[in-house]
C-alpha positions in Angstrom: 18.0 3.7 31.3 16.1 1.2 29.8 15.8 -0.5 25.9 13.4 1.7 25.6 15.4 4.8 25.8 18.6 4.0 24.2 16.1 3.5 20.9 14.9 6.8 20.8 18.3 8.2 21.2 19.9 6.5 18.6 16.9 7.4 16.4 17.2 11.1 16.6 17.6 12.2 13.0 16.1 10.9 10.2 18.5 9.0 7.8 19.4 9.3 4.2 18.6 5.8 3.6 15.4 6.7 5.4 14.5 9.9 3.4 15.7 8.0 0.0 12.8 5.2 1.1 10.5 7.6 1.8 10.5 9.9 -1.5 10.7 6.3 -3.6 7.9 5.3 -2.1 5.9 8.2 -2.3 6.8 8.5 -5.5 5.8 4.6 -6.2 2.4 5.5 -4.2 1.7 8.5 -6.5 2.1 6.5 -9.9 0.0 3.9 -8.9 -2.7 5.9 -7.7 -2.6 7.5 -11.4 -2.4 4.2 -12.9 -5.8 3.6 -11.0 -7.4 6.9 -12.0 -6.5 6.1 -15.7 -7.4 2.4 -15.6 -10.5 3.3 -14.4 -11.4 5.9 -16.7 -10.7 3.9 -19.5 -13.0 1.0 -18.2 -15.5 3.7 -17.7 -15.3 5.0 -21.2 -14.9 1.5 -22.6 -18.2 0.6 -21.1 -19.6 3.7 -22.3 -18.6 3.1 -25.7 -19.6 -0.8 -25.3 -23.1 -0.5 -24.3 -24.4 -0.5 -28.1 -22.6 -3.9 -28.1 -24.6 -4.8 -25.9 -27.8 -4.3 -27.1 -27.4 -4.7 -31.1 -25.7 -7.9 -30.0 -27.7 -9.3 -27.6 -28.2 -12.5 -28.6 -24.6 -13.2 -29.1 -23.1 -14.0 -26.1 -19.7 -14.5 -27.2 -18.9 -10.9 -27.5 -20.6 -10.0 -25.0 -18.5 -12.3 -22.2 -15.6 -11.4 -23.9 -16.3 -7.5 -23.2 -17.3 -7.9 -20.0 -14.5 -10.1 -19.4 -12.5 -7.0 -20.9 -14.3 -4.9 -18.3 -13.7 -7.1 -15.2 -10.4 -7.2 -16.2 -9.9 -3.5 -16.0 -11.9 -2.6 -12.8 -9.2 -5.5 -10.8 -6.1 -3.7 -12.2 -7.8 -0.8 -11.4 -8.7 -1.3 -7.7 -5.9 -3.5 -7.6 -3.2 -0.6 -8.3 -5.3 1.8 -6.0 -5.1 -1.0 -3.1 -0.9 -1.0 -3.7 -0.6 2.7 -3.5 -2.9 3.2 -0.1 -0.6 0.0 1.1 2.4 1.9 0.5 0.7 5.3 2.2 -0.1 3.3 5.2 3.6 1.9 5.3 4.8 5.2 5.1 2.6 6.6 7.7 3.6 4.1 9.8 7.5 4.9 8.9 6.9 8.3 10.2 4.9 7.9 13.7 8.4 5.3 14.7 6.5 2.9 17.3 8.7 0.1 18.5 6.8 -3.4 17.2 4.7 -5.1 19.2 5.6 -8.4 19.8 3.2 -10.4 22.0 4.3 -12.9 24.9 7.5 -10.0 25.2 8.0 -7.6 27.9 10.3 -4.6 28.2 13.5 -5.2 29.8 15.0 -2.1 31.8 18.3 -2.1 34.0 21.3 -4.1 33.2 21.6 -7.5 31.8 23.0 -8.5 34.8 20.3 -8.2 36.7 20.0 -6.6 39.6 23.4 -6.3 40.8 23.7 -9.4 43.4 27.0 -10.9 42.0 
């Protein structure tokens, strides 16, 4: 029986903790991706409703920056909030498939620490 083995078995069941970590975090995924959906509609509508800004006030640029400004603004929280949610769906994706971690330079060890029995 190797390291390998002993893992899995004392991995069987999912835990509480486990399950509790998992609805959070769906939950936290789910909110953000609404806070996206809603940040972006109102940049959309607020663009919408800006473009007459634009063009009555074209020659004033102050406005103008500060709108777009306005608009940038909301397209990062936007995007931003959407990249935090699919973060949190990969993590939990990753949660549920339960791969060991890869560490590189390290092999498995099986057998006992020992070695192989020549004491």
């Amino acid at each position: 029986m190797g390291l390998l083995k002993k893992k899995h078995e004392k991995h069987s069941h999912p835990t509480f903790k486990g399950f509790l970590t998992a609805v959070l975090a769906t939950i936290a995924a789910m909110f953000l991706l609404l806070l996206a959906g809603l940040s972006l509609a109102g940049t959309a509508v607020a663009f919408i409703a800006t473009m007459p800004l634009f063009v009555v006030f074209s020659p004033v640029l102050v406005p103008a920056g500060i709108t777009t400004g306005l608009l940038a603004m909301g397209l990062a929280t936007s995007g931003g909030s959407g990249l935090t949610a699919l973060s949190i769906m990969s993590w939990l994706k990753k949660l549920t498939v339960k791969e060991l971690p890869k560490i590189p330079g390290q092999t498995l060890v099986t057998g006992s620490p020992g070695g192989h029995g020549s004491h």
